[in-house]
Structure formats: structure tokens, C-alpha cells
N, C-alpha and C positions, 0 to 999 in steps of 0.2 A: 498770486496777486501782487500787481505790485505797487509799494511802498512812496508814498511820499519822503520827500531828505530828511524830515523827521516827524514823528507820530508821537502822540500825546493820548495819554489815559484820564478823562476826567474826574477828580478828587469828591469821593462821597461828600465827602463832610465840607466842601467846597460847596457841592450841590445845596446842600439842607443851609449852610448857612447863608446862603444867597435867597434861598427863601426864606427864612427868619427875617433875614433883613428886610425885605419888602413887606411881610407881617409886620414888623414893627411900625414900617413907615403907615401902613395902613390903618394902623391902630391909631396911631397917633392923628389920622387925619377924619379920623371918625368913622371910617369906611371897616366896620367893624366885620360885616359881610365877606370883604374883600381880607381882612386877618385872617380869618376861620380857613380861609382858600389855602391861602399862602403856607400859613400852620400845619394845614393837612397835609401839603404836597412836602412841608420839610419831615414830617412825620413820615410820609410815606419813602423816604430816604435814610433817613435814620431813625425806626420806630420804640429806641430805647433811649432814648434824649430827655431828659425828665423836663427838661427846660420848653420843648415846645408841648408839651401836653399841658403844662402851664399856661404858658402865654393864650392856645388855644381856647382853654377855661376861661383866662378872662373876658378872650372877644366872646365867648358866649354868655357870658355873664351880661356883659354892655349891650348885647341882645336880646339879655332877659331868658331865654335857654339854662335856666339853671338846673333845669335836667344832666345836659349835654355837659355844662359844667361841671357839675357832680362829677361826674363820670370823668370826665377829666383830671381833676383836681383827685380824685380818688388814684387815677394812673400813674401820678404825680406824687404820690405818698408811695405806692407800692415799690417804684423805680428805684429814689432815695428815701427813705421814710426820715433819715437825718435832714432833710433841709426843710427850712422854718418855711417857707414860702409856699412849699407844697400845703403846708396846713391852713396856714394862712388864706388860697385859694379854697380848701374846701369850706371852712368858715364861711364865708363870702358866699358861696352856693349854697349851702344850708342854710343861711341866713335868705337870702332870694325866696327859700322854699318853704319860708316861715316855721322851721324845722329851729326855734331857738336854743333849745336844748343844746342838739345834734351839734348846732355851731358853735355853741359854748366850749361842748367837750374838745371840737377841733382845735378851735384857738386856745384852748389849755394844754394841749400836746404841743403845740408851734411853742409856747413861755414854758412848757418843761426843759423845750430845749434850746431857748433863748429867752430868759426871765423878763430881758429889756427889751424884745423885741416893739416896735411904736407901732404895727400892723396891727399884730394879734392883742396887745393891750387895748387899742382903740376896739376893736373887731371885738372882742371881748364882751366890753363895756355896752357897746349897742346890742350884743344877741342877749348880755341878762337883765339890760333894760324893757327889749322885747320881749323876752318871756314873761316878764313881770306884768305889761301891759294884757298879752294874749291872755294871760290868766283871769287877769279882771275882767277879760271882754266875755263872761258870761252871764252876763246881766242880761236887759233884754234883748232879743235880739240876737245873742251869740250864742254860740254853741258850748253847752254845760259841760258833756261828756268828755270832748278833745280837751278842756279846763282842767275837769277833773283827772282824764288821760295826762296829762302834761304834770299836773300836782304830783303824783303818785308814782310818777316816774324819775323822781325825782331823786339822785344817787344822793340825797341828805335824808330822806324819808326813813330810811334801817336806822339811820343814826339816833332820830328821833323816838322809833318806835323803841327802840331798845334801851332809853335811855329814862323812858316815861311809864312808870310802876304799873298802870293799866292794860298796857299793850305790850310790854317787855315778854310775855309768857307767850304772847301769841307768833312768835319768829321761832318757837319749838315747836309747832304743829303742822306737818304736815298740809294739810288739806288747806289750813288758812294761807301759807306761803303760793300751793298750787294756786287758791282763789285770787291772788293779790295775783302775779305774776299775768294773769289771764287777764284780767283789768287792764295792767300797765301796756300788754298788747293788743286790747280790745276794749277801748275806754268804753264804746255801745251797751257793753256787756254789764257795766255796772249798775244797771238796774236791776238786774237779774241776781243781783247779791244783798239789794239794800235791807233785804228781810235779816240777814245775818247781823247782830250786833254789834261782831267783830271788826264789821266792814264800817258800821257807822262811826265805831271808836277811831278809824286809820283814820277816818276825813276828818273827825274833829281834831288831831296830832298835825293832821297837814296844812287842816287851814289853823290851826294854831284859835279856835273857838270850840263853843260847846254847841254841837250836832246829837239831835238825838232820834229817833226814829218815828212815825209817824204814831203807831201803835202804843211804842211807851208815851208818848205826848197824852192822848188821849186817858189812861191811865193816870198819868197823876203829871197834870198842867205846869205843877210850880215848880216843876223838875228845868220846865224850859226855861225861866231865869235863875240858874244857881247863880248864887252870890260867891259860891266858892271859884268858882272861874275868872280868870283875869280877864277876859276880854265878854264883851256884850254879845251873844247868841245872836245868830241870824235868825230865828226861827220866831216870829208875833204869838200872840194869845189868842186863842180863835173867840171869835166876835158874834153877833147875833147875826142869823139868817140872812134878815131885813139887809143887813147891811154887806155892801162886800167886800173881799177883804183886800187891804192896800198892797198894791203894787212891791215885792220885796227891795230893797232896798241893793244897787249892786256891789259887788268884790270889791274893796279896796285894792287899789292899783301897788301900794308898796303895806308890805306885812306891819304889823302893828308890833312895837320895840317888846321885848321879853319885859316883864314885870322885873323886879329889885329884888332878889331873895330875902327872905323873911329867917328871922328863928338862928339853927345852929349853920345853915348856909351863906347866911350873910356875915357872922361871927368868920368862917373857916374865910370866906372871900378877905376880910380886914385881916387877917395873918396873913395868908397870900402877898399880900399887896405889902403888910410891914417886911416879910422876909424879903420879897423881891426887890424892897427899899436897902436894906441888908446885904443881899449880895451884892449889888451894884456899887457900895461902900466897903466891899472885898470883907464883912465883919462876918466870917462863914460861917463860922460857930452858932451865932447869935439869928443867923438867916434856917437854919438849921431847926432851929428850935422852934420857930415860927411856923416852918413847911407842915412839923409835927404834928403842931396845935391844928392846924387844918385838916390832916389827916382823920384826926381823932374827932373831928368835928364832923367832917363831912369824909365820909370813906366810899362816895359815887364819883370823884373829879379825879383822873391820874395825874393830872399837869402838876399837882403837892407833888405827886412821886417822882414825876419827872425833872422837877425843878430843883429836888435835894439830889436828883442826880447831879444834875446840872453842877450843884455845888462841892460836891466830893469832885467832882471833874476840874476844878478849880484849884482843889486844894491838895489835888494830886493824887490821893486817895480813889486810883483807878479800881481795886478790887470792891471797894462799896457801891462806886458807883456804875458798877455791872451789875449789883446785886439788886439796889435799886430799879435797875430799868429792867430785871427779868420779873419784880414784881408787879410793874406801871404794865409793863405786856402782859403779866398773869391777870390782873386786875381788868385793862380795857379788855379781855377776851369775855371776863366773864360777864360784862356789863354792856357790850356789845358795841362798845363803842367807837367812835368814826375811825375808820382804817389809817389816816394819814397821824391821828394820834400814838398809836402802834410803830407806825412807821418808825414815826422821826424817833421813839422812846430806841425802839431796835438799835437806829444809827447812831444814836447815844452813847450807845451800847460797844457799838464795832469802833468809836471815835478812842474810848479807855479798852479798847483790847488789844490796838494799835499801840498806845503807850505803853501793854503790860507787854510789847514785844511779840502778842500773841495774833500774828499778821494772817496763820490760816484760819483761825477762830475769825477771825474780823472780817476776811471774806465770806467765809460762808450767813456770817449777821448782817453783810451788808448785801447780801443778795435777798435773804428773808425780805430784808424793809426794802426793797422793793418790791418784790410782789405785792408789799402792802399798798406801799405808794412810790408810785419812780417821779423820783427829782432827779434836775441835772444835780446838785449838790450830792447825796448821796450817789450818784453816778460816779462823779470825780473821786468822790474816794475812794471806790471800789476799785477804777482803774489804778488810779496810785498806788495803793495798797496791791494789788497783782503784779505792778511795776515792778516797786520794791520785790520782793518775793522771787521774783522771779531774776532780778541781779542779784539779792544774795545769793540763792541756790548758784549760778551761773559763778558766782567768787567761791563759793566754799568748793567747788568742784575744779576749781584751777591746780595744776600739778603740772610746771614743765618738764618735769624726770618723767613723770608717767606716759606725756604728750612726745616725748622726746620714743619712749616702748612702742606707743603704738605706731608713731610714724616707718620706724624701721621693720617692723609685724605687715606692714602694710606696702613697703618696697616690696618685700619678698613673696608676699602674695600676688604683685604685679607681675614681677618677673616669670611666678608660675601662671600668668592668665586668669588666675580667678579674679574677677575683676571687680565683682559685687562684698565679694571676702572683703577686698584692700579697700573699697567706700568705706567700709564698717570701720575699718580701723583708722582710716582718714579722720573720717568723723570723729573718731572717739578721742584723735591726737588734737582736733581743734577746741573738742568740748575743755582738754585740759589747756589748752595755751592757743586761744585762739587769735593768736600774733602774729604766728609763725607765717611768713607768706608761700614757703616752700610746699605745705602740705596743702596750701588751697593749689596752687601748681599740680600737685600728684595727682589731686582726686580729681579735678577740671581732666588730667589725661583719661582717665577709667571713666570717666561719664564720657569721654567722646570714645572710647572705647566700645562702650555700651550705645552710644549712639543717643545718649541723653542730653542732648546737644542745649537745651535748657541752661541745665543743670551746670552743664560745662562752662559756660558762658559766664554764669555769674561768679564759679569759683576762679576762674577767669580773671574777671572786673576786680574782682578784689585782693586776689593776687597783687595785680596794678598797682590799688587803692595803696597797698602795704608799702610795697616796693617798686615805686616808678620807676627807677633808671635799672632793673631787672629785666633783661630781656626775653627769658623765658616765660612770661608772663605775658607778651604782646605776641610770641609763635603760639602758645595756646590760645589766644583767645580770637588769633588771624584764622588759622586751622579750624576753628569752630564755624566760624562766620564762611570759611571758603568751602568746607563741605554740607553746609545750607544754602550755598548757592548767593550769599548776601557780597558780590566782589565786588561792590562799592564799600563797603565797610572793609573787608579784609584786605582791602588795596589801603586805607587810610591807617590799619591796625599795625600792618606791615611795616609801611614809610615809617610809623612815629615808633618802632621799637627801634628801625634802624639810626634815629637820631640819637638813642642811646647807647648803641650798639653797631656801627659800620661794617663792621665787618663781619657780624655775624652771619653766616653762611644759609641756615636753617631759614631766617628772614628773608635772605636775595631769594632764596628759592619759590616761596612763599610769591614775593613779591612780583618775580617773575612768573609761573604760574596764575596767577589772579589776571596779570596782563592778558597774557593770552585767552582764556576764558570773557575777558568784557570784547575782546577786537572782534571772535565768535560773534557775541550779541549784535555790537554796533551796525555789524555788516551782514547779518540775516543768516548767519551758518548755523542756524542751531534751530530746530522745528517750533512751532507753533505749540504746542504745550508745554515745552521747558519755559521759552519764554513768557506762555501767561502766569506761569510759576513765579518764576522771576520779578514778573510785576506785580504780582498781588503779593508778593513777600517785600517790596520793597514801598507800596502803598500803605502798608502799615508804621512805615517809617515818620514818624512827627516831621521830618528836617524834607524830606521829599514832597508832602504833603504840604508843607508852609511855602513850599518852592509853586509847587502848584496851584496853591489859594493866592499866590499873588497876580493882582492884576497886572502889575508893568512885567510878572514875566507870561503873563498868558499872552498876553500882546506878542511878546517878542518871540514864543515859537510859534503864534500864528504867524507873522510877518518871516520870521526864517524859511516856513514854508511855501511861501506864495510871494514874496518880494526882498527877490537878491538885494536890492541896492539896499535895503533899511538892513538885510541879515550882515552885510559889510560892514555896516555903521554899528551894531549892537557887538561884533565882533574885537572893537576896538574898547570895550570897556571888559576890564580883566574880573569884575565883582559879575558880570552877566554871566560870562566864558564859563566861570568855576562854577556855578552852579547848572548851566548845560552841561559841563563836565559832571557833574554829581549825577546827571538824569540818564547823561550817558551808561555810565559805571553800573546805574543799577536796572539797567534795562528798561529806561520806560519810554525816552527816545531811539530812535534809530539814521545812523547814516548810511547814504549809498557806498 
């Protein structure tokens, strides 16, 4: 076949983002139809883009498709599950599909891991404003069970049951947990439960009123206004026959405020509040003595225990205040109380194990309190914390006498060929002085030895990084690149070792060889598989690629190919030249 004066391979990611861009322009001009198109055909180009399965979602969103969004937006987490926007997208689609919950939870993963994000904050705010309304909407007219569905599924609902002396025992029973879970996935179903007692005590804990059941109603009437109840029963007085009876009354839209504790809990809340006046006035001691009182008063609240951790944290007093938070954790386990209290008690906890120096204790505590509850804050300090750790292991293990043994342990294993032996010792000369630029040199030779051309490469680079004006560092890492075939790069690796080194011989050869091998290409002496080698290995190149997504230079090897006079004229500008010289070198143009 023969060849045009030059041929051109068109850039994937050229392709996809030329449809992005017209998705965008479509989106923006409301032609949201016309996004979805655009979307797909970049998707169909690059199908691991987390960005347009994004964008996609929202054009189906603005179409109302919050199916198809979903399902998007879900793509969109699985891809990078790190970026806020993916979550933020599912939010948005769960929210569409009146799934308020579902959206809630999403936009609280997006603020786990961006607290400020303005997205998921707003997004937030309207899926628990919506739920709150969906809930009320069982009045008349709406649908009770999806109400009562939505109540009971509620991740604060354990919190409550286990917190409220009536229902606390029933999160040990087997059968009643199977019961309940069956409901929260078949709210239908709860009619089929309401003969169960246990079931009428959850609804009264969830709607935060006194519910009682049809059968004990009849039984004894005066049971349905207890006066011990803080809030007024939904349940009337049945009336005579003659008359019928008044239309119920519907769900308040926002829950009704907790009552004031009464008795020894309102007592332990006024210490609280004098201690935590206390700490904030740094009077530790005295803030101390406060937490106690509350303790003693009230032994169902951990935040007292939490909070005299708090204070031994303060006053330095790391070993108390470990002590403290493995009691608030012994404590909220046995009370059952909300997991994110646990948590942050844990991280408390890993925050003075850190101080006691005791940094693998403190990761393994702060991986606990995650599983309880993952915050970016407990995040960051677990990374730190592994940070740390892992630079001092990395310092207490430096020894340049020792690094200085293995490096010459690992010559000698070269010269005998074992080539995998001299890695081992390479390595183990850099774990002790990883300074040294010679033995990233060595080991770069035995990995292209071994044909770990990777591996070579980067001990290689860093070689460089060490020692710039070290010329054996630019023959190994030329030699890597020229037996992968990459002689655009090993022609550039070549030239810049010789500008520290002229006369180095090893280099001209190098240098020379690499020539010869691109004139092969340029002029078609080399088969049709080498070459599609060549360019799918140089396709992968960011600088080749950015060469290619430019339009003033697609222009110019169109025009080189089809109109001499303009190829004269783009010949005279030396910033054109050099990079058809770059396209040349690595094979993706060709001349006759």
C-alpha cells in the first residue's frame, strides 16, 4: 500500500474529548437529548472516564430519566468513589426518585469527604427536608405503609430503640430483629405484624408518641391518653355508634422537640454544662469534678465520659484519658448506643496513643472508629499516623556501612549472572542509604538484564534525580527506552546525557544506533506490526498525545499532506518542525 508524505494516527482521548465538548455545549443550550448522544459516543471511546458518566447523569436527570441517572451516577462512584461530584450526582437521582433517604445517605458520603462541599450541603438539606414531608404525607390520601416503610428504616431508629428501657431488650431477640428487618424491606408487610406488641412499641419509639394496639385499646380505654407520655396519642376515644367517628388527624410535617429531663437527668445535664463551662476556662480539675457528678447521676449519657476524656487530653494526662474512652466505648456497647458516639470516643482514644508515642496502637484504634463511623477527620489521621510510622521505620533502618556490604554482595552476584540474587542486595543496600545514586545505577542494569524494563526505567529516573551531571544514569535509562523500542525518547535520553558528558562513547553509540532505527521507520523499512508497536507505545505518551489534540497542529499535517505550498510555509516556523520531528522519532508520521 502506498503511503501518503505523512500519516497520522488519531488520539483516543482527542476523540472523547471532542465529544465531551459538544455534550457540554448541548447541555448548556438545553438540548439535553442532544448531551445524552454526545456523552455516550465519548463514553463509547473512553468507557472508564468517570467524568462523562457524570455529565451523562445529569443530561438524564434534566430529562427527568432518573433511572438512567441512577445508574449513571452509580458508574460514577464505582470509577472514583474519591470524587465528591460522583455522589453529589447520585444524590440528585435519588432525590428525582423520591428515594429521600437513599439521597440523604449519598450526599453524606460526598461531606464525608468534602465537609464544605455547597452541592451536597444544599442537596442534603432538601432530600431531609423531603423526607420529613413524604412522611407526613400519610394523612389522607397518601400512602401509610411506604411512611411507615421510610420511619423504620430509619439508621437512627436502633439508636432509639436501644436507648428506651421498653424496647432496649427487644434488639436481643432474634425473631423480633428478623420481624423488623422484613418490614424495613416490605413496608406492605406491616400489617401482618401489628398483632405483635413489640411491633406497636417500635412505631410508638419512631413516631416519638404513644401507639397502642387495637385489642389493648378496647381492654382498658384510659390506657389511650396516658398522661405519662410527653406527647398527645394519635389514637381518639371511641364514641357512640349514632355518631361517626372524626376523620384522624394528619403526621405532623416536622417531629415534635424532645421534652426537658426531669429528676436526676436534668441534675447530671446542669454538671455537664457547668464542666463544659470549666474546660473552656482551661480549670481541669474543677471541670472534672463536674463530668463525675453527672456520671453518678446519670450512668446512660457517655458524652460525661467522653468529655473527661476530653479533659485528661488536655492536660496531658494521655494514659487516663485512654482509660476513659475504653470505658465510654464499654459503656455505649452495652447501651447500644448511636455508632458515631463510639466512634469519635475510639478516635479519642488513637488522638493520646499518638501522644503516648504508641503510633501502632493508634492505627489499629483508628481503623476500629472507622468501621464505626468513617469521617474524613479520623481519615487524616490515620493516614498521618501510617505516614509517620512508616518514616521512622524507614530512619531506624538507615546504615551506610551496612548499605555500603550489600552494595558490593550485589556487584559480585552481577558479575556471576544471578541477576535476581544482586536485586535482593540492591535493594537491601538502598533500604539502608537510599542516597546512594550508584546502586539505583546497578539494579536499573539487572532489571534490564531481566528484561524488567519497568522497573529499570524508574531506577533509572532516579539515578538522574540523584545525580544529574552522572552520565551512567542517562546510558541506562537511553538502553531501556531503546530496547522498548521508544527512539523518540532514547534519542532525547541520549543527547542530554551527552551535554554532561561529550565524549562519552557508550552515549555516541547509543545515540548513533537510535538514529538509525527512527530513518528505518520514517522511510517504511520496517513491517507493519513493528510499526503498529511503535505507535501504540508511543500513543501512550502525554507529550505525543497533547501534539495530537492540538488543532493548529491537526491542521498542519492535514495541510502537509494535501498542500505543498502551506507545508513550505509551516516548515519555516522551528516550534512546528520540532514537534513533527517528535511524531517522526516515534513513529506515528511517516516520510517518503
Amino acid at each position: 500500500r502506498r503511503r501518503s508524505p505523512l500519516e497520522t494516527i488519531d488520539s483516543p482521548d482527542a476523540m472523547a474529548d471532542e465529544h465531551k465538548a459538544l455534550g457540554n455545549a448541548a447541555f448548556s443550550a438545553g438540548n439535553y437529548a442532544d448531551a445524552v448522544k454526545h456523552f455516550t459516543d465519548a463514553i463509547g471511546v473512553d468507557a472508564a472516564n468517570h467524568v462523562f458518566y457524570s455529565n451523562r447523569s445529569a443530561a438524564y436527570a434534566a430529562l427527568n430519566d432518573f433511572d438512567a441517572a441512577l445508574n449513571d451516577a452509580e458508574k460514577t462512584v464505582a470509577i472514583k468513589p474519591d470524587w465528591v461530584k460522583g455522589h453529589s450526582r447520585k444524590g440528585a437521582a435519588l432525590y428525582g426518585l423520591k428515594r429521600y433517604d437513599d439521597a440523604c445517605d449519598a450526599y453524606q458520603k460526598g461531606l464525608d469527604l468534602e465537609p464544605d462541599n455547597d452541592a451536597c450541603k444544599s442537596g442534603l438539606a432538601d432530600a431531609e427536608t423531603a423526607a420529613v414531608r413524604a412522611m407526613g404525607a400519610a394523612g389522607p390520601g397518601g400512602d401509610p405503609m411506604a411512611s411507615i416503610g421510610s420511619m423504620l428504616s430509619s439508621p437512627e431508629l436502633y439508636g432509639k430503640l436501644a436507648t428506651n428501657p421498653a424496647t432496649r431488650g427487644f434488639l436481643s431477640q432474634p425473631d423480633f430483629i428478623a420481624m423488623l428487618t422484613d418490614v424495613q424491606k416490605n413496608p406492605d408487610k406491616f400489617g401482618s405484624y401489628m398483632s405483635d406488641p413489640r411491633m406497636m412499641q417500635v412505631l410508638s419509639v419512631a413516631l416519638g408518641i404513644n401507639v397502642i394496639s387495637g385489642e389493648d385499646a378496647m381492654k382498658n380505654p384510659e390506657n389511650m391518653f396516658n398522661k405519662g407520655e410527653p406527647t398527645v396519642p394519635n389514637v381518639t376515644k371511641t364514641t357512640p355508634p349514632s355518631q361517626p367517628a372524626p376523620e384522624p388527624e394528619p403526621m405532623a410535617v416536622e417531629p415534635e422537640p424532645e421534652p426537658e429531663p426531669a429528676g436526676p437527668k436534668a441534675e447530671a445535664k446542669k454538671e455537664k454544662e457547668l464542666g463544659n463551662a470549666a474546660y473552656k476556662a482551661k480549670n481541669f480539675d474543677v471541670a472534672l469534678e463536674h463530668y463525675d457528678k453527672a456520671i453518678a447521676l446519670d450512668g446512660e449519657d457517655i458524652s460525661f465520659i467522653t468529655n473527661k476524656a476530653a479533659v485528661y487530653f488536655e492536660k496531658g494526662a494521655f494514659e487516663e484519658c485512654v482509660e476513659a474512652c475504653d470505658a465510654a466505648v464499654e459503656k455505649g456497647r452495652e447501651l447500644r448506643v448511636d455508632y458515631k458516639l463510639v466512634g469519635k470516643a475510639m478516635t479519642r482514644k488513637g488522638n493520646a496513643l499518638v501522644k503516648l508515642d504508641r503510633l501502632e496502637d493508634a492505627i489499629e484504634v483508628y481503623g476500629k472508629s472507622l468501621m464505626e463511623h468513617r469521617n474524613a477527620d479520623t481519615l487524616k489521621r490515620l493516614n498521618d499516623t501510617e505516614r509517620e510510622l512508616k518514616e521512622r521505620t524507614k530512619k531506624a533502618y538507615l546504615d551506610p556501612a551496612k548499605a555500603d556490604e550489600a552494595r558490593e554482595k550485589g556487584n559480585e552476584l552481577f558479575k556471576e549472572q544471578k541477576y535476581p540474587e544482586a536485586v535482593e542486595q540492591y535493594t537491601e543496600s538502598i533500604a539502608r542509604n537510599p542516597d546512594d545514586h550508584r546502586v539505583y545505577s546497578n539494579r536499573a542494569a539487572c532489571y534490564t538484564k531481566l528484561t524488567a524494563f519497568n522497573e529499570a526505567l524508574k531506577d533509572a529516573e532516579k539515578c538522574i534525580e540523584l545525580k544529574p551531571d552522572w552520565a551512567k544514569g542517562y546510558t541506562r535509562k537511553g538502553h531501556v527506552e531503546f530496547f522498548t523500542k521508544q527512539y523518540d525518547k532514547a534519542l532525547e535520553t541520549y543527547q542530554e546525557g551527552l551535554k554532561h558528558d561529550p565524549n562519552n562513547e557508550e552515549l555516541k553509540d547509543g545515540l548513533y544506533r537510535t538514529h538509525v532505527e527512527i530513518r528505518k521507520a520514517s522511510t517504511g523499512q520496517v513491517d507493519e506490526k513493528e510499526l503498529a508497536e511503535r505507535q501504540q507505545r508511543a500513543m501512550a505518551d502525554p507529550e505525543i498525545q497533547g501534539i495530537l489534540s492540538d488543532p493548529v497542529m491537526r491542521q498542519v499535517l492535514n495541510d502537509m499532506s494535501t498542500d505543498p505550498k502551506a507545508a513550505q510555509e509551516h516548515q519555516k516556523n522551528p516550534m512546528v518542525m520540532a514537534k513533527i520531528q517528535k511524531l517522526i522519532n516515534a513513529g506515528i508520521v511517516q516520510t517518503r
